[in-house]
Each structure stands twice: as structure tokens, then as C-alpha cells.
C-alpha positions as CSV (number, residue, x, y, z in Angstrom):
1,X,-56.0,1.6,4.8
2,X,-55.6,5.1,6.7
3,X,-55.2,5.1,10.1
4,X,-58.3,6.1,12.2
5,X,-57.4,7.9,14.7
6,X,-59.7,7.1,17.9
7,X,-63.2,5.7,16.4
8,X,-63.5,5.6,12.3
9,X,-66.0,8.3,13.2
10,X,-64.6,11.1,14.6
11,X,-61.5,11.3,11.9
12,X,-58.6,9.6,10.3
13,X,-54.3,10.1,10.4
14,X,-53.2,10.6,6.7
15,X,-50.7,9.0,5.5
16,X,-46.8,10.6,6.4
17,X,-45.5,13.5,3.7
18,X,-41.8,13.4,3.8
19,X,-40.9,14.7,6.9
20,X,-44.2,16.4,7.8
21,X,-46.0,16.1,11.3
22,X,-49.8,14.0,11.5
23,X,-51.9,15.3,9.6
24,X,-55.9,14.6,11.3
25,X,-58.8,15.1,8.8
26,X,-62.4,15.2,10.0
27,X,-64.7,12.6,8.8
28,X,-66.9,15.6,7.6
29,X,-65.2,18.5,5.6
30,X,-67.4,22.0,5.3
31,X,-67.9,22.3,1.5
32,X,-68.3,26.2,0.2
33,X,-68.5,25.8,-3.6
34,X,-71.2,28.4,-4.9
35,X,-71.6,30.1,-1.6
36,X,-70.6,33.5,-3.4
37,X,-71.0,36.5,-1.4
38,X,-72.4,34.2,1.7
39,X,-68.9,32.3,2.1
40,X,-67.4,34.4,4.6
41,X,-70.3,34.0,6.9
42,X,-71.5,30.7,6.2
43,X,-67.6,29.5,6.8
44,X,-67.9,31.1,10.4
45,X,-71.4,29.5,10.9
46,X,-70.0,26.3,9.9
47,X,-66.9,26.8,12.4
48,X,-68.7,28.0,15.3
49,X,-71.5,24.8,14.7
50,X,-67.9,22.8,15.3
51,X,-66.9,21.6,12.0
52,X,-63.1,21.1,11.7
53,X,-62.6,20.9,8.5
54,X,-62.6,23.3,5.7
55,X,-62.8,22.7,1.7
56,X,-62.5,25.8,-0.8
57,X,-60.6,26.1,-4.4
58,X,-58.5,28.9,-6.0
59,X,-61.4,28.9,-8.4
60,X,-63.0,32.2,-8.4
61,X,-65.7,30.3,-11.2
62,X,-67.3,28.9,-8.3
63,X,-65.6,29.6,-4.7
64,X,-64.6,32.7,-2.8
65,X,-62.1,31.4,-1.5
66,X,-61.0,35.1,0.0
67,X,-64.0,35.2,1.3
68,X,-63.8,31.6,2.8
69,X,-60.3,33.0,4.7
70,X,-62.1,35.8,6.0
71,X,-64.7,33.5,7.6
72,X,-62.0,31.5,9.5
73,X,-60.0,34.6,10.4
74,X,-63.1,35.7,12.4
75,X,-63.3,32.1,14.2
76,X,-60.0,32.2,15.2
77,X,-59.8,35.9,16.3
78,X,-63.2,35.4,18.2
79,X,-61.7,32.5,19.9
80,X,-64.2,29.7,18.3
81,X,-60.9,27.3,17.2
82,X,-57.2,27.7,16.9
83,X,-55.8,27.5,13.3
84,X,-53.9,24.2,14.1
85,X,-57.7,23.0,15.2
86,X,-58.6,22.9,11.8
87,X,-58.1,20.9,8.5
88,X,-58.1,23.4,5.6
89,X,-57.8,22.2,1.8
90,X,-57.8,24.0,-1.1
91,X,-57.1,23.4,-4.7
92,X,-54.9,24.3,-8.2
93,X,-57.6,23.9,-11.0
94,X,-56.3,24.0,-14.0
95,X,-56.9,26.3,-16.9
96,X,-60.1,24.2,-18.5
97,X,-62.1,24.3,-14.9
98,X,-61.7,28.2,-14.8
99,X,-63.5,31.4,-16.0
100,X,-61.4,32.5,-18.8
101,X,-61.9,36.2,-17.2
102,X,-61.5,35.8,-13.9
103,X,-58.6,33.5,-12.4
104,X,-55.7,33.3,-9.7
105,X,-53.3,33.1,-12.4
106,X,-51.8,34.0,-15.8
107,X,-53.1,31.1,-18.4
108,X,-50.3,32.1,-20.8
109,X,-47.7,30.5,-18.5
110,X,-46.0,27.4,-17.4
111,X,-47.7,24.6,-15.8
112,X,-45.0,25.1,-13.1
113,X,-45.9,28.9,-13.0
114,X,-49.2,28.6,-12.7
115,X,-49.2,26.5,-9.7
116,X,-46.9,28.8,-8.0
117,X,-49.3,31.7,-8.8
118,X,-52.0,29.9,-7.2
119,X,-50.7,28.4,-4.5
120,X,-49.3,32.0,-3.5
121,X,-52.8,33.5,-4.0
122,X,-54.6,30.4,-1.2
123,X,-51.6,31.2,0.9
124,X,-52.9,34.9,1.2
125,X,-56.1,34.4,1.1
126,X,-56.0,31.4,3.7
127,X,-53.7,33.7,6.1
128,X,-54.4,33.1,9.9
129,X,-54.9,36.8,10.6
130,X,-56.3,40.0,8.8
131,X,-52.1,41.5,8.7
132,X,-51.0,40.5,5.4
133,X,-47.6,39.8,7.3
134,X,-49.5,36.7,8.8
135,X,-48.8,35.1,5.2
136,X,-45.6,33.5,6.3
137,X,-47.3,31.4,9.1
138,X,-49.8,30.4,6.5
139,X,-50.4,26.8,5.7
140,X,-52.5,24.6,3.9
141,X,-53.3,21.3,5.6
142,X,-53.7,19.8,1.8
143,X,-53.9,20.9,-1.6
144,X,-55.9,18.7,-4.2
145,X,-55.1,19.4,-8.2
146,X,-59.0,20.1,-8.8
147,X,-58.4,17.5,-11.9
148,X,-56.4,16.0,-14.0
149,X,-54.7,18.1,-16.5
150,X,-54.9,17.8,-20.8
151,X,-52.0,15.1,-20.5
152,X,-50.4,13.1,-17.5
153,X,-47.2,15.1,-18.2
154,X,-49.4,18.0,-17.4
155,X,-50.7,16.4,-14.4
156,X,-47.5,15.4,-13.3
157,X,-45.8,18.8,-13.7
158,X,-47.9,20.1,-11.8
159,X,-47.9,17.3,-8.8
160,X,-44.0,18.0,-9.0
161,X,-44.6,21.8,-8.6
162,X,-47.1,21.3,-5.5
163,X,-44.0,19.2,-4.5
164,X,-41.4,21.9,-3.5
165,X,-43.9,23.3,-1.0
166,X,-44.5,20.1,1.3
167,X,-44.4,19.5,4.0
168,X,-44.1,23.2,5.5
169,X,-46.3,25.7,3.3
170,X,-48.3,22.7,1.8
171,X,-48.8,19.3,4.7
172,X,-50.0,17.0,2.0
173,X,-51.1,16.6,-1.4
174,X,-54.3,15.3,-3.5
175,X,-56.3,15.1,-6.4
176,X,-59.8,15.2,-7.6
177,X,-62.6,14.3,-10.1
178,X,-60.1,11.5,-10.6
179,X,-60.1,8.0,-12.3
180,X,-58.1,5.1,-11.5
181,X,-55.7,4.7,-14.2
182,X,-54.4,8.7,-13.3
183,X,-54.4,7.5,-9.6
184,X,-52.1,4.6,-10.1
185,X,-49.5,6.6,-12.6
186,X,-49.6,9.6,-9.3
187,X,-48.8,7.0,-7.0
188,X,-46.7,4.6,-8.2
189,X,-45.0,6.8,-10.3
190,X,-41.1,7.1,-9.4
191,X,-41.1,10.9,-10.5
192,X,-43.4,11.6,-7.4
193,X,-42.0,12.1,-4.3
194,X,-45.2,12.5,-2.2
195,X,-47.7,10.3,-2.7
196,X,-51.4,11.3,-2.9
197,X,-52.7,11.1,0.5
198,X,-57.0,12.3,-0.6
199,X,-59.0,11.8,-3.6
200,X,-62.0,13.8,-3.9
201,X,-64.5,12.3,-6.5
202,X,-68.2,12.0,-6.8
203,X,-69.4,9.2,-5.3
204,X,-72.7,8.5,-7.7
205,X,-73.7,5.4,-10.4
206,X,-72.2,6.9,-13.1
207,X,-68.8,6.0,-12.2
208,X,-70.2,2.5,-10.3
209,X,-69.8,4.3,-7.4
210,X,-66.1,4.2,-7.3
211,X,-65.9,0.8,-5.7
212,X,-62.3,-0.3,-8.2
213,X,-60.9,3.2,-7.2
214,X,-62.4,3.3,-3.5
215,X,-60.3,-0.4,-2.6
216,X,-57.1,0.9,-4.5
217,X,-57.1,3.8,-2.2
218,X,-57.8,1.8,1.0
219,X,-54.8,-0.3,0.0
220,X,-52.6,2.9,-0.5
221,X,-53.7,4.5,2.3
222,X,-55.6,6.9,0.4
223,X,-58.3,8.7,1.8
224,X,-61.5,8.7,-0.2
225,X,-63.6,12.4,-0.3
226,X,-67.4,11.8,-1.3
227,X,-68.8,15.1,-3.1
228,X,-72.1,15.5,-4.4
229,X,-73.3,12.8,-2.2
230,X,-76.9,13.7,-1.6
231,X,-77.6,15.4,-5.0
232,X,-76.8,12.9,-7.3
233,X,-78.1,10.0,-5.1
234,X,-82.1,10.5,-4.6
235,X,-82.4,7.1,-5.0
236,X,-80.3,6.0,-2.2
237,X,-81.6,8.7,-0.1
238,X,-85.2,7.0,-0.4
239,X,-83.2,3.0,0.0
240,X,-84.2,0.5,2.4
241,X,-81.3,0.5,4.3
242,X,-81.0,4.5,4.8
243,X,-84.3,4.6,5.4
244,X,-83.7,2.1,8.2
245,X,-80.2,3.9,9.9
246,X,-82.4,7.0,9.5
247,X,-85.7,5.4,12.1
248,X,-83.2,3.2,13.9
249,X,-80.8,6.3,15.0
250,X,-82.8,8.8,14.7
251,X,-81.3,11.4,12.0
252,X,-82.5,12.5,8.7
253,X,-82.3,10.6,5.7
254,X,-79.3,13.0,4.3
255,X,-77.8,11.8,8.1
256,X,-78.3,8.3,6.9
257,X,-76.9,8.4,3.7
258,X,-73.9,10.5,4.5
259,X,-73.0,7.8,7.8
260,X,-73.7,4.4,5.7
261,X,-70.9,6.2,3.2
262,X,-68.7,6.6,6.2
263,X,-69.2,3.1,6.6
264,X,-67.8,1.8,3.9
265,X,-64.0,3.1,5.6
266,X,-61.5,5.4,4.7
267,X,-64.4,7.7,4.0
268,X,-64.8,11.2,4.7
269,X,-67.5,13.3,3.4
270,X,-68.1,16.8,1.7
271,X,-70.9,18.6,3.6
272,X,-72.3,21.9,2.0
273,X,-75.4,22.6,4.0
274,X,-76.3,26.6,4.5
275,X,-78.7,25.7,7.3
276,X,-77.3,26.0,10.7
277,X,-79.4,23.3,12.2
278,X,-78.7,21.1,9.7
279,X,-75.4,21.4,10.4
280,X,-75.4,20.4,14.1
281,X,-77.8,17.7,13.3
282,X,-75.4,16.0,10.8
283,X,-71.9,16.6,12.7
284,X,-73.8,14.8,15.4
285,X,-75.2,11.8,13.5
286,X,-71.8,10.1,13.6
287,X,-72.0,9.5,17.1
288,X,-75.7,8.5,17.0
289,X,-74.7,6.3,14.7
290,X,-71.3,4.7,16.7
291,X,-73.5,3.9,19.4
292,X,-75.6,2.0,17.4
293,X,-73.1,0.1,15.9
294,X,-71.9,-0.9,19.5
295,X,-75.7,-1.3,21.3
296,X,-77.2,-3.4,18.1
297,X,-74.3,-4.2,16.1
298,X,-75.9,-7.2,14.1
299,X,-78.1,-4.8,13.0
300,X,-75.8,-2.5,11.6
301,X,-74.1,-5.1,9.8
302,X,-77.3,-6.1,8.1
303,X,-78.1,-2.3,6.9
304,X,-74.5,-2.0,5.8
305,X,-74.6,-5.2,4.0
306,X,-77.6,-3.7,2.2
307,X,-76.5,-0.8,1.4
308,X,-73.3,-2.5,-0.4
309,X,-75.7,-4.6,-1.8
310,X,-77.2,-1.5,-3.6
311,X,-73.7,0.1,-5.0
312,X,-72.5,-3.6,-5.8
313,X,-69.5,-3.6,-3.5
314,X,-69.0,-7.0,-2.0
């Protein structure tokens, strides 16, 4: 299981790259897929409501991800956070996930190409300052391959391309929309040098909730990233046992839901929200929540229990 680094609900230590420093991750990330022309904004709103965490994709389709790095450009320059304050992700998506007229890179390449293509375009875009000199002290905390390519040799070409930038212009490496057989050949394979430290995936019925995958990566110290987690789960939203964290704590349901997935462990969670109170309402649930678990924790057990109950993980 990852390490949490001071209570399992502030954030967690991913596991070591090679040689690379700690690498802290949020338990919420800022999600800014379809923001469109609101990204550079909503990025700053996001910042300056004190999220730490930042997730975008060289996916013109459906980030702006330039946009997104303007955003945190003006929270650093205004003196809102430090660059080394934040966790920021991004990803390589492969040919099939992008708009045929509109991508970071030329489709007629290499595998190997375009990854290097892309991951040039994030670094630029992701810069720390508006001087496009401030390139080469650009970083990316971790960069996720969006999904697996056509074929695992694909995938793993790719993987070994994202390779030759850790740990200093890339800290770590993941994957996403991701099953469990593509996760096992990634980590265990003996071509791959650095192992997968995230998996973003949605966490929903149709894939039984990810609860095979989900105990794989708490064995491999594998951080789990929950997208799509209110959307494609009213029917949690309106369970017993959010229902109950929600009247108990005091949060909203969305609160509820996002906490109790927390509370599985080794969770973090994609939060897209545009609304500004909304977003200081949820970054401050966890704690509501902590001290819950430590004033009635029978109580939270119970919920929890319940709400495992409802994804069938025993």
C-alpha cells in the first residue's frame, strides 16, 4: 500500500522512481477536462480555493492544457503557491483518443516519436513562468499514458519512451482507463524500469467497481485515481450510507460519496467542480470527515462497512 504521509486524508508518498525525490499527491486532484476556454481561469480559482493538485492531458479533443499552464503561471506569479507546492499530471493519449485535426503530435510517426512530441508540447505549456526560457525548469510531477495503446507492444513502447525522461523532466509515471491484465504486464514486466506509481480509471459498476484492480494496486503500491465519480454513480450518491456521512459530518452528498471512496485507501480522487464554493466545501470535507472517524469511530466503521457492502468489496 502507498505510504500516507501524515493522515490518509490530507495526501499520500508515491512510490520511489529510480533516483527521484518524494513525490506527495493530494488526496483531491483539480480535474479540467472540457473546461475549454474557462481552463485558465477556473485552474487559478481552483489554486487560489487551495487545491494542490492539478490534472490536464495533451489532448486538445477535450483539455486546454495551455490554457491550464497559463492558470498556474498566474498562481505562482501572484504568490497563491510555489510550483514545488503543487502536484501537476498530465498525459500522452494515443492516436485513437484524439481529434484527427487537431493534436500535439504528428500521427504518421513512431510510437517513440510521438511521445517525445508530446511530452515536449506539456513541458511548454506546463512551464513555471510566461518566458518560454522557463521550459528547462519545467517538470511534470507524473505523466499517465491516457490508455492503453492497439497492442501491449504499443503500450510498452511508449512506457519505455516516457522512461528516458524520469525522474528529472518527468517524477513518475502512470496509466489510465486501465484494466488489470495491462496493469500486471506494466508492472511486472522486466522491460520496465519504472514501475506505474497511479492508475486513473473510473470507478463505476460497469467495471465492478474496480475492486480485483483497486487490491492489486494497494499491494503494488499503486495509487488508485477515481474519475467520473459522481456522474456515473447517482445511485450511491442517494445510498444509505452516503446519505448518512453526509447528516453525520455535515457535507453534501457529492462530499459524502467522494470521502467514503477515500475510505477505501490508496484513494485519491478527480474533482472537476466550476463552482468556487463547491470547491472549498469539498477540499474541506476530508477533515470533517477525520474527525469523525476519531470522535465516533464505530460509527464510521459501520457506514464504511456499508458502503463496501454496496460495491461488493469485502
Amino acid at each position: 500500500m502507498a505510504r500516507a504521509v501524515g493522515k490518509m486524508w490530507e495526501r499520500y508518498c508515491l512510490r520511489p522512481a529510480l533516483e527521484s525525490s518524494p513525490t506527495f499527491i493530494p488526496v483531491f486532484l483539480y480535474g479540467t477536462a472540457w473546461k475549454k476556454e474557462q481552463s485558465a481561469d477556473l485552474v487559478y480559482t481552483a489554486v487560489n480555493a487551495g487545491f494542490r493538485a492539478i490534472d490536464t492531458a495533451a489532448q486538445p479533443r477535450h483539455y486546454q492544457e495551455d490554457s491550464v499552464g497559463d492558470g498556474i503561471r498566474r498562481a505562482i506569479a501572484d504568490g497563491i503557491v510555489r510550483r514545488e507546492d503543487l502536484y501537476v499530471q498530465t498525459k500522452f493519449s494515443p492516436i485513437g483518443a484524439q481529434d484527427p485535426n487537431n493534436m500535439p503530435y504528428d500521427p504518421e510517426t513512431s510510437v517513440t516519436e510521438q511521445v517525445q512530441t508530446s511530452v515536449k508540447s506539456s513541458l511548454h505549456n506546463l512551464r513555471p513562468d510566461l518566458d518560454p526560457a522557463s521550459v528547462d525548469d519545467a517538470y511534470i510531477d507524473t505523466l499517465v499514458i491516457h490508455s492503453p495503446l492497439r497492442t501491449v507492444e504499443m503500450t510498452l513502447e511508449a512506457w519505455s519512451a516516457l522512461e528516458t525522461y524520469v525522474p528529472h523532466r518527468i517524477r513518475n509515471l502512470g496509466i489510465s482507463n486501465c484494466s488489470l491484465p495491462v496493469l500486471r504486464e506494466l508492472n511486472d514486466s522486466p522491460r520496465v524500469k519504472v514501475k506505474p506509481a497511479v492508475v486513473q480509471n473510473r470507478f463505476y459498476e460497469d467495471t465492478l467497481f474496480d475492486v480485483s484492480l483497486r487490491a492489486f494496486c494497494r499491494d503494488h503500491q499503486i495509487i488508485y485515481q477515481s474519475f467520473w465519480t459522481l456522474t456515473a454513480n447517482p445511485d450511491l450518491m442517494r445510498s444509505t450510507p452516503v446519505q448518512q456521512l453526509a447528516t453525520r459530518t455535515d457535507i453534501s452528498a457529492a462530499a459524502a460519496l467522494y470521502t467514503l471512496v477515500m475510505g477505501l485507501g490508496n484513494i485519491t480522487v478527480l474533482n472537476g467542480t466550476k463552482n468556487e464554493g463547491r470547491m472549498r466545501e469539498d477540499l474541506a470535507a476530508p477533515k470533517k470527515v477525520e474527525d469523525f472517524t476519531q470522535a465516533q469511530p464505530e460509527q464510521w466503521q459501520q457506514i464504511l462497512k456499508g458502503f463496501r457492502a454496496l460495491i461488493e468489496e469485502e
